[in-house]
VEXKOL-621233 format. One line per field, with one value per residue (C-alpha): residue in one letter; x, y, z. Coordinates in steps of 0.1 Angstrom, whole numbers, plus 5000, padded with zeros to 4 digits. Example, Ala and Ser with C-alpha at 12.3 -4.5 7.8 and 13.67 -1.06 7.14 Angstrom:
<nodes>
aa	(A / S)
X	(5123 / 5137)
Y	(4955 / 4989)
Z	(5078 / 5071)
</nodes>
This chain:
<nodes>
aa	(X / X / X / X / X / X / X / X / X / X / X / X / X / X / X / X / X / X / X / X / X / X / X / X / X / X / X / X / X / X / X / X / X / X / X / X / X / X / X / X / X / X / X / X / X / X / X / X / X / X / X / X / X / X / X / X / X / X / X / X / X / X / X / X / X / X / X / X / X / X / X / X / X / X / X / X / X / X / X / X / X / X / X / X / X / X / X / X / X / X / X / X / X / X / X / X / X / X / X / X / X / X / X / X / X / X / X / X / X / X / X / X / X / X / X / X / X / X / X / X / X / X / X / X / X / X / X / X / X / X / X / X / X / X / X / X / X / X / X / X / X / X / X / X / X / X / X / X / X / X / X / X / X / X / X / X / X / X / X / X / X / X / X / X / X / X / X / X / X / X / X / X / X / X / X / X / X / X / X / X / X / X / X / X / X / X / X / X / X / X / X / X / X / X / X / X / X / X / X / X / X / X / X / X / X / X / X / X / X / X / X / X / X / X / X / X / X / X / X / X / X / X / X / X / X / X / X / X / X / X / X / X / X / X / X / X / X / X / X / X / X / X / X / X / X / X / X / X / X / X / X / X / X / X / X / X / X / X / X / X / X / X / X / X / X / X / X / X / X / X / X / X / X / X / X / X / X / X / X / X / X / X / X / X / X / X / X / X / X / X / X / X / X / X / X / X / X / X / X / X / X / X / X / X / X / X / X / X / X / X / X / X / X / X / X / X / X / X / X / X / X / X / X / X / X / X / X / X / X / X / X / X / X / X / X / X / X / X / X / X / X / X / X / X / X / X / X / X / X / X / X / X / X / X / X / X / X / X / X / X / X / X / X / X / X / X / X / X / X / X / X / X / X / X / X / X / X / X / X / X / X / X / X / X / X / X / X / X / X / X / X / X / X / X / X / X / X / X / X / X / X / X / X / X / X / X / X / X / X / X / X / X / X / X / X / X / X / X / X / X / X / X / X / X / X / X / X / X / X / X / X / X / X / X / X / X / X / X)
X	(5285 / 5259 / 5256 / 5240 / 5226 / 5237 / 5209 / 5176 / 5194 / 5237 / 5250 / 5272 / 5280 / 5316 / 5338 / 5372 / 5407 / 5413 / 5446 / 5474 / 5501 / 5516 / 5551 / 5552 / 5555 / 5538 / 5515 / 5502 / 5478 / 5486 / 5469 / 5491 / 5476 / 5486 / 5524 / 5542 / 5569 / 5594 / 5574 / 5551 / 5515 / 5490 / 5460 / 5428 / 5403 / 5368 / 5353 / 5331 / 5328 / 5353 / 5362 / 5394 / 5416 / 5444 / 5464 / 5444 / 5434 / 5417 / 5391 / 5394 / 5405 / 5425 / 5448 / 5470 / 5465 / 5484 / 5518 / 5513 / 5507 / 5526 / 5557 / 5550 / 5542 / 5570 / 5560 / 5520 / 5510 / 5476 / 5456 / 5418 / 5395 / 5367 / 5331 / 5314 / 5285 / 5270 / 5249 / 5276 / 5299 / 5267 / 5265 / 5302 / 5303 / 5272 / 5288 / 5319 / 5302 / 5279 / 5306 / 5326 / 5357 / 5383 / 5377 / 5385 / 5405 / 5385 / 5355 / 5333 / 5297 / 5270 / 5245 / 5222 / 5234 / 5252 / 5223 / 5225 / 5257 / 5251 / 5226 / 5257 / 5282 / 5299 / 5312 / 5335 / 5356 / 5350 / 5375 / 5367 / 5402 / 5420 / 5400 / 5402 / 5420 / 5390 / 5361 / 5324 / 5291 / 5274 / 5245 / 5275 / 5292 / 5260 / 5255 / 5282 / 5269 / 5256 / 5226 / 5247 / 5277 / 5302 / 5314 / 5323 / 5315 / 5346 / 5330 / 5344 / 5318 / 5287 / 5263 / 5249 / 5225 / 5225 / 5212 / 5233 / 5221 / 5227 / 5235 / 5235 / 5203 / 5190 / 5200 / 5185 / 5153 / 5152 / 5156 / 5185 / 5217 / 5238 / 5237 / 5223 / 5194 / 5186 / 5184 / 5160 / 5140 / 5133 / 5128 / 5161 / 5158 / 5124 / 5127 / 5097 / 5087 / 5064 / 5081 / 5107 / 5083 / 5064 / 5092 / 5100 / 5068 / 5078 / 5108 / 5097 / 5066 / 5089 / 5116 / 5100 / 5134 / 5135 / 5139 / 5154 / 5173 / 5152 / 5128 / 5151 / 5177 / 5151 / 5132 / 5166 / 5163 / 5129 / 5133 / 5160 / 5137 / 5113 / 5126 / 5107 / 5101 / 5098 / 5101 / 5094 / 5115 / 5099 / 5099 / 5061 / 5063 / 5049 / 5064 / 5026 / 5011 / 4997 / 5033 / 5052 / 5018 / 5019 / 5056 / 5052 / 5027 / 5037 / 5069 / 5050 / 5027 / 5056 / 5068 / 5067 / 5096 / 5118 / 5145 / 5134 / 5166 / 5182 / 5209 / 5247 / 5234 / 5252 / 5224 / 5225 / 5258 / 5260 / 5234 / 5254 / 5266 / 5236 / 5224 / 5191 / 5200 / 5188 / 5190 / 5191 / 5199 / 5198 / 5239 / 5251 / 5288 / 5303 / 5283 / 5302 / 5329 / 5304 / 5291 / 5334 / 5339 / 5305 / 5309 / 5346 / 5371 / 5367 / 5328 / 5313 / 5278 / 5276 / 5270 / 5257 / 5232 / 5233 / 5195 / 5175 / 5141 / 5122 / 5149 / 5186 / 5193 / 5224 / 5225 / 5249 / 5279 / 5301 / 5319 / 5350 / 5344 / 5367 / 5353 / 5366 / 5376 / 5407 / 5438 / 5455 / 5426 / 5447 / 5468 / 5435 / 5417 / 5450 / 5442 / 5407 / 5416 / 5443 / 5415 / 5387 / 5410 / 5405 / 5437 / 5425 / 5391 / 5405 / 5427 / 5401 / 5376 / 5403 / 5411 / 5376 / 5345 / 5339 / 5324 / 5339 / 5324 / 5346 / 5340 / 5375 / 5378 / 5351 / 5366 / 5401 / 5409 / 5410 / 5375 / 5358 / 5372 / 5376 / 5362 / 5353 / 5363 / 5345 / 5312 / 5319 / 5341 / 5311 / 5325 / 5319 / 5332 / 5310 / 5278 / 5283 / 5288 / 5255 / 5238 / 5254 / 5236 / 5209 / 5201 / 5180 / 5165 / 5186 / 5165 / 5157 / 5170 / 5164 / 5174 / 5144 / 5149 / 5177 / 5148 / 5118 / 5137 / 5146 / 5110 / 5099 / 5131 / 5115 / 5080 / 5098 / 5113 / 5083 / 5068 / 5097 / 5121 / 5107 / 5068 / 5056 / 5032 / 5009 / 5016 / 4987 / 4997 / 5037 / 5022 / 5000 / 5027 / 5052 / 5024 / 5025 / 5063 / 5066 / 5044 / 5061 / 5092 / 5078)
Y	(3295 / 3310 / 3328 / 3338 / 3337 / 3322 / 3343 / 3366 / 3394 / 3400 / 3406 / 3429 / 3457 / 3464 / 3448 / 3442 / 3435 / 3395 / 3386 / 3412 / 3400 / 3426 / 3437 / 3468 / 3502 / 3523 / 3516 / 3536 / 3526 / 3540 / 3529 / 3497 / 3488 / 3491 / 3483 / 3472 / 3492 / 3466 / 3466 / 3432 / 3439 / 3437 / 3414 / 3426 / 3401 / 3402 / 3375 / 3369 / 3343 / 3319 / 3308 / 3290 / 3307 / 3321 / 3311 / 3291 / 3309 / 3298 / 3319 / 3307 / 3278 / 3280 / 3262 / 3295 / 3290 / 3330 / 3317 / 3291 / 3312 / 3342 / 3315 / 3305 / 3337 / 3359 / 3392 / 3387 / 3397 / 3393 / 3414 / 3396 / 3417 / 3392 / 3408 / 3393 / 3382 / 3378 / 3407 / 3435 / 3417 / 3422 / 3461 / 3468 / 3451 / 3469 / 3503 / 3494 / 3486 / 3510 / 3537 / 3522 / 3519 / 3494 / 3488 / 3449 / 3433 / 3400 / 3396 / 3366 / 3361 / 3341 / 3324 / 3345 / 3374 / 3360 / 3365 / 3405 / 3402 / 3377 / 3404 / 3426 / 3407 / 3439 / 3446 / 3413 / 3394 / 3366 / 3338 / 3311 / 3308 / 3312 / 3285 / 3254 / 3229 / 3233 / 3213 / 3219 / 3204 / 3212 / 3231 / 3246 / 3262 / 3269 / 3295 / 3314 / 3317 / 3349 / 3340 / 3346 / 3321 / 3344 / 3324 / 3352 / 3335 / 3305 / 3283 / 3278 / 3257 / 3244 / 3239 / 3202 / 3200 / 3179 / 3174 / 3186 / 3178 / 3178 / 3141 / 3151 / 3166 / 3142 / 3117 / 3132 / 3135 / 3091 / 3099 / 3080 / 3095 / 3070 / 3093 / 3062 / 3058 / 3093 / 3094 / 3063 / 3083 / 3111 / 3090 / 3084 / 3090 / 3093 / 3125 / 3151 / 3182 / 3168 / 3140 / 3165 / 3188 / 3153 / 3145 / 3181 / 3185 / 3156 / 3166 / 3201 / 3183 / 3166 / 3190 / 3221 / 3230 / 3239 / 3217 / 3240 / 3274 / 3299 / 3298 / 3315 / 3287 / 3259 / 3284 / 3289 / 3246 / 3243 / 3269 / 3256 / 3222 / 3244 / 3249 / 3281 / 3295 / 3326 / 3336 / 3315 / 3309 / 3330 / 3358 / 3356 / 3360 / 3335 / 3345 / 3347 / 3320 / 3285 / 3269 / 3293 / 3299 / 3262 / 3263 / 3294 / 3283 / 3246 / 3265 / 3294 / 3264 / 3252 / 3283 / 3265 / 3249 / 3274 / 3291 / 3324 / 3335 / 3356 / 3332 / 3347 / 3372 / 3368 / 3350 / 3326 / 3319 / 3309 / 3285 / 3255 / 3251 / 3262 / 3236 / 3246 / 3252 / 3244 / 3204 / 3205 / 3229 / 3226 / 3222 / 3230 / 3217 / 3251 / 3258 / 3227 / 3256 / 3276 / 3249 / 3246 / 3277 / 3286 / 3258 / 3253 / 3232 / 3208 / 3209 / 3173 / 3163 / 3178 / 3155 / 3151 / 3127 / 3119 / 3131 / 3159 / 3166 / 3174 / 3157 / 3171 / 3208 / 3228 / 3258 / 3287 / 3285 / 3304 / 3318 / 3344 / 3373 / 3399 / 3431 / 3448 / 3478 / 3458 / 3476 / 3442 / 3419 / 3399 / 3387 / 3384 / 3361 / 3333 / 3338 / 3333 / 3299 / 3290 / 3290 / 3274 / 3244 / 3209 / 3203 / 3240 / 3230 / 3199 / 3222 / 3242 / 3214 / 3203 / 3231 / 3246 / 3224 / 3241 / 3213 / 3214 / 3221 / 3201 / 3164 / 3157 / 3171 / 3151 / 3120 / 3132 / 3109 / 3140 / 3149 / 3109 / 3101 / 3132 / 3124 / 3149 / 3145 / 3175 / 3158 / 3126 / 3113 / 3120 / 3109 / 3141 / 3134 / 3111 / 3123 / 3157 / 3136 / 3115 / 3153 / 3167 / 3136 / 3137 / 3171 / 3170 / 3209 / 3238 / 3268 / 3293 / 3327 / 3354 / 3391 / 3389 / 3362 / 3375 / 3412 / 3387 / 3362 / 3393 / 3401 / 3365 / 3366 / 3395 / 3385 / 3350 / 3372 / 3391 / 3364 / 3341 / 3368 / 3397 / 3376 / 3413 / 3394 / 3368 / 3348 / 3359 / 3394 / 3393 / 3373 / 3398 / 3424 / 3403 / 3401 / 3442 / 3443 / 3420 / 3442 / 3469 / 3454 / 3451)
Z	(5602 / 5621 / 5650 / 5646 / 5612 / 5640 / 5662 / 5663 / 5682 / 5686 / 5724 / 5716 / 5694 / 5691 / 5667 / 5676 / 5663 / 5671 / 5650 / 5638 / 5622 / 5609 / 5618 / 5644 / 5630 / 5601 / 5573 / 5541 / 5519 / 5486 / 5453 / 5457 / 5490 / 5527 / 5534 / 5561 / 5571 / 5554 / 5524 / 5529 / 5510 / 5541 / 5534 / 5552 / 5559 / 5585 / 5599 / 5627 / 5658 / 5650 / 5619 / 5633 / 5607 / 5642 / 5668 / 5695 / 5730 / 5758 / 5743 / 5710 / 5691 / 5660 / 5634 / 5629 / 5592 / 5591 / 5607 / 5579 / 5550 / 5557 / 5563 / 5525 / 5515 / 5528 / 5512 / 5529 / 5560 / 5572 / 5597 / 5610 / 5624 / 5643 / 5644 / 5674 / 5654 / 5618 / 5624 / 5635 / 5605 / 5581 / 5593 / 5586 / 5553 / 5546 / 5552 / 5537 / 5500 / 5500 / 5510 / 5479 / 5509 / 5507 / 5545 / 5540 / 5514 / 5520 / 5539 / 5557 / 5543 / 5566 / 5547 / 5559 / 5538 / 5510 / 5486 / 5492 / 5479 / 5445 / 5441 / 5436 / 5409 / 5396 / 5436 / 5439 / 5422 / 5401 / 5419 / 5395 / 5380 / 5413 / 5428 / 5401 / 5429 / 5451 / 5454 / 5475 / 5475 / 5447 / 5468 / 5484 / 5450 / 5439 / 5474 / 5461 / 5423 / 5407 / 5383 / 5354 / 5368 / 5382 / 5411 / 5440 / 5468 / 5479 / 5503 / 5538 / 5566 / 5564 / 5592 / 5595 / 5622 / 5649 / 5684 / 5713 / 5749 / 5786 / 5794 / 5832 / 5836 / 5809 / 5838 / 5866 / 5849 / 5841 / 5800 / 5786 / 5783 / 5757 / 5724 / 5701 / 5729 / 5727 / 5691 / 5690 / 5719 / 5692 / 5665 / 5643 / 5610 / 5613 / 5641 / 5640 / 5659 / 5674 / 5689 / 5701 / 5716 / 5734 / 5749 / 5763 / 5777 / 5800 / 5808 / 5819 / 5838 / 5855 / 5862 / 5860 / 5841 / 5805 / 5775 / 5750 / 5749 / 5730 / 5699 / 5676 / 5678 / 5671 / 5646 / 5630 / 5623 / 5613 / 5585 / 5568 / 5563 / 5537 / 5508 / 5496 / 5538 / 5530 / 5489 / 5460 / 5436 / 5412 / 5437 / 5452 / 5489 / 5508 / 5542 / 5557 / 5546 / 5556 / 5559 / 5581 / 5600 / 5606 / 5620 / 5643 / 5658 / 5665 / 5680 / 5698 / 5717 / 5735 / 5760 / 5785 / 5773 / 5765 / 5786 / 5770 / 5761 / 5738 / 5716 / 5723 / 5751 / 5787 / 5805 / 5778 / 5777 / 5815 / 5813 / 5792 / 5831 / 5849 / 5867 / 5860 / 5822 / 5791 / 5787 / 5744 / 5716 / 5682 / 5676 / 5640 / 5644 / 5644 / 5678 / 5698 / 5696 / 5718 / 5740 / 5751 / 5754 / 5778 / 5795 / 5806 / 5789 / 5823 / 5825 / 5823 / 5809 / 5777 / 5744 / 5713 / 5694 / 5655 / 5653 / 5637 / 5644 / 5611 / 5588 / 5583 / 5587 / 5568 / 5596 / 5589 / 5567 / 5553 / 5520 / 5513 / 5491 / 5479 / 5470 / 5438 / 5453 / 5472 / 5462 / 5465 / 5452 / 5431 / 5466 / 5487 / 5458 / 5463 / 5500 / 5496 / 5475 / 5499 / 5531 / 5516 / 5499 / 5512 / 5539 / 5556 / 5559 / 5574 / 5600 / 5609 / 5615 / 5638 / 5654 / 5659 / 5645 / 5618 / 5591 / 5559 / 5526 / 5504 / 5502 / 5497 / 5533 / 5546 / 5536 / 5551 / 5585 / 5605 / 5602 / 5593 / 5621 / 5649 / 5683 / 5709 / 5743 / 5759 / 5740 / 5758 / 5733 / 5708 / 5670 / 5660 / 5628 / 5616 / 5632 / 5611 / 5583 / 5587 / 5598 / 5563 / 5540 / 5558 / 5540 / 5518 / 5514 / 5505 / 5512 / 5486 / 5499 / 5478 / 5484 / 5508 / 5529 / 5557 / 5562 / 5561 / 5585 / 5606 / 5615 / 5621 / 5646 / 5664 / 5667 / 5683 / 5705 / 5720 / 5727 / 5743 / 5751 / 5764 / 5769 / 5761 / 5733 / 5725 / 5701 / 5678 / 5691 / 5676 / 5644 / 5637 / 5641 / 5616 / 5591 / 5590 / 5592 / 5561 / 5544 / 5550 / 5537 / 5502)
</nodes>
């Protein structure tokens, strides 16, 4: 899931306390773990944005997955605490480890910074023996994988890519609004940048409105097409070279088209209604959750096309980690199997559009065949499924890749953001930043 890995820079800062389920009154946390005052073991867990794990609000949908487990698992009571974003999740987990504090009993990792943590085996648990029922993608189990096999990471979401679009303004401007039309318009299976970018150049001639929300959200695509983007394999750095060069500036030439927003700010989020919005975004299925809740459950015009410029796209996803210094690790590890099994992926595809990892969830009725009446009645279902085989490039993130990523994020941002740059200006900026890094 990404939101941010999902986005270039977080709104806001503060983290706050979404779902408590634990019963009123006291706690302690001696070296058998936090109590309840009726002596339930409390199970700790961060996450960020919306993994769909509580009760649904207006704000949020949810499958309430800890009325369900904490009903089968009488002595268990869970306490979420939802991070606003990746990034302000990333800083407290970062604290949290290198403190050695058992802040969190289980915690959320975005794609984005999961290889930080495989870069730390000895810190989490190894959940392959509590997680034998389960089944992922293969590139999916493999994300969670320390080089030497230790499988910490339990996946949760993945991210297919797919494209979402105003079908309103798309009208008003004489481009076709029926989803299959607009994917032929882009090119099908056969979508490229270029065509994409064409076709927004009309559209903003036309309207003088832009095409697309901000460059981070269609640079956080186009990276995940490149399989070594910003580190090879056998750790050269390749971040400044001919490829990425090639991508930044195919992306920095069309500013014209952007909104020149920052993803997850306020200004962006009022413009999936603005009528002088944004009329596409690059829509990993976790961000339809977004879309809903920015727009208004009642808004009209929103929908999505089974098309990915460049070829398919896995943006964001998720796994569950539990740290080894969890007083109650053994209890957080069956959690951690519980959430990422097949029927709760299923529940919180459901309940919030989060895409499931496991195949055996994929092929469940609820997700094959889930429609989306806020999309238009969109078959969500089996337009994630279609963006999900149509990847075919898993990204080689190294311990590098979410620093290096960081600074290309920036320069985007000077120069779409805050225009206080050229484009040759914030790349030759990112080139000194990366060396730096190293």
């Amino acid at each position: 899931m990404k939101k941010s890995a999902k986005s270039i820079v977080a709104a806001a800062l503060a983290m706050t306390t979404m779902v408590s389920l634990a019963a009123c009154g006291g706690s302690n946390s001696g070296s058998e773990g936090a109590k309840t005052s009726d002596g339930k073991t409390i199970i700790k867990i961060q996450t960020f944005n919306n993994f769909g794990y509580g009760k649904a609000t207006n704000e949020r949908p949810g499958a309430d997955l800890w009325s369900q487990y904490e009903k089968e698992h009488p002595n268990v009571k869970i306490e979420e605490t939802v991070a606003s974003g990746s990034d302000e999740a990333r800083s407290a987990f970062n604290t949290a480890i290198s403190s050695g504090a058992d802040a969190y009993d289980i915690y959320a990792a975005d794609i984005a910074w999961m290889p930080s943590i495989l870069a730390m085996p000895d810190s989490f648990m190894d959940l392959s023996d509590y997680v034998k029922g389960n089944d992922w993608l293969d590139w999916k189990t493999e994300g969670g994988k320390t080089s030497d096999g230790k499988l910490i990471g339990a996946g949760n979401d993945i991210g297919p890519t797919a494209l979402c679009y105003r079908s309103d303004l798309f009208a008003k401007a004489g481009l076709p609004t029926d989803r299959d039309e607009v994917a032929k318009m882009l090119g099908g299976d056969d979508a490229t940048w270029d065509k994409y970018f064409e076709v927004g150049k009309q559209y903003t001639e036309k309207t003088g409105l832009p095409w697309y929300d901000a460059m981070g959200g269609i640079w956080g695509t186009m990276k995940t097409q490149v399989k070594e983007a910003y580190v090879k394999e056998d750790g050269t750095v390749v971040a400044t070279g001919d490829t990425i060069k090639k991508m930044y500036d195919q992306l920095t030439a069309t500013t014209d088209m952007s909104a020149h927003l920052n993803q997850w700010s306020d200004d962006w989020n009022a413009q999936f209604k603005s009528d002088t919005g944004f009329a596409t975004i690059m829509c990993p299925a976790w961000l339809v959750n977004n879309i809903k809740g920015n727009s208004g459950s009642d808004f009209k015009g929103w929908d999505v096309a089974d098309v990915t410029p460049g070829g398919g796209s896995n943006q964001g996803g998720s796994w569950l980690v539990v740290p080894e210094t969890s007083k109650v690790k053994e209890e957080a590890a069956k959690l951690v199997a519980w959430l990422t099994a097949p029927e709760q992926q299923v529940a919180t595809f459901k309940a919030a559009s989060n895409y499931p990892s496991s195949p055996t969830a994929m092929k469940d009725p609820a997700v094959a065949d889930k429609t989306d009446e806020f999309l238009n009645n969109a078959p969500i279902g089996k337009i994630f499924a279609d963006r999900a085989e149509a990847v075919k490039v898993v990204p080689y993130t190294g311990a590098q890749y979410y620093d290096i990523d960081s600074k290309l994020g920036d320069a985007l941002g000077r120069v779409d953001v805050t225009q206080e740059q050229s484009a040759s200006q914030a790349w030759k900026q990112y080139v000194e930043d990366v060396k730096a890094l190293s």
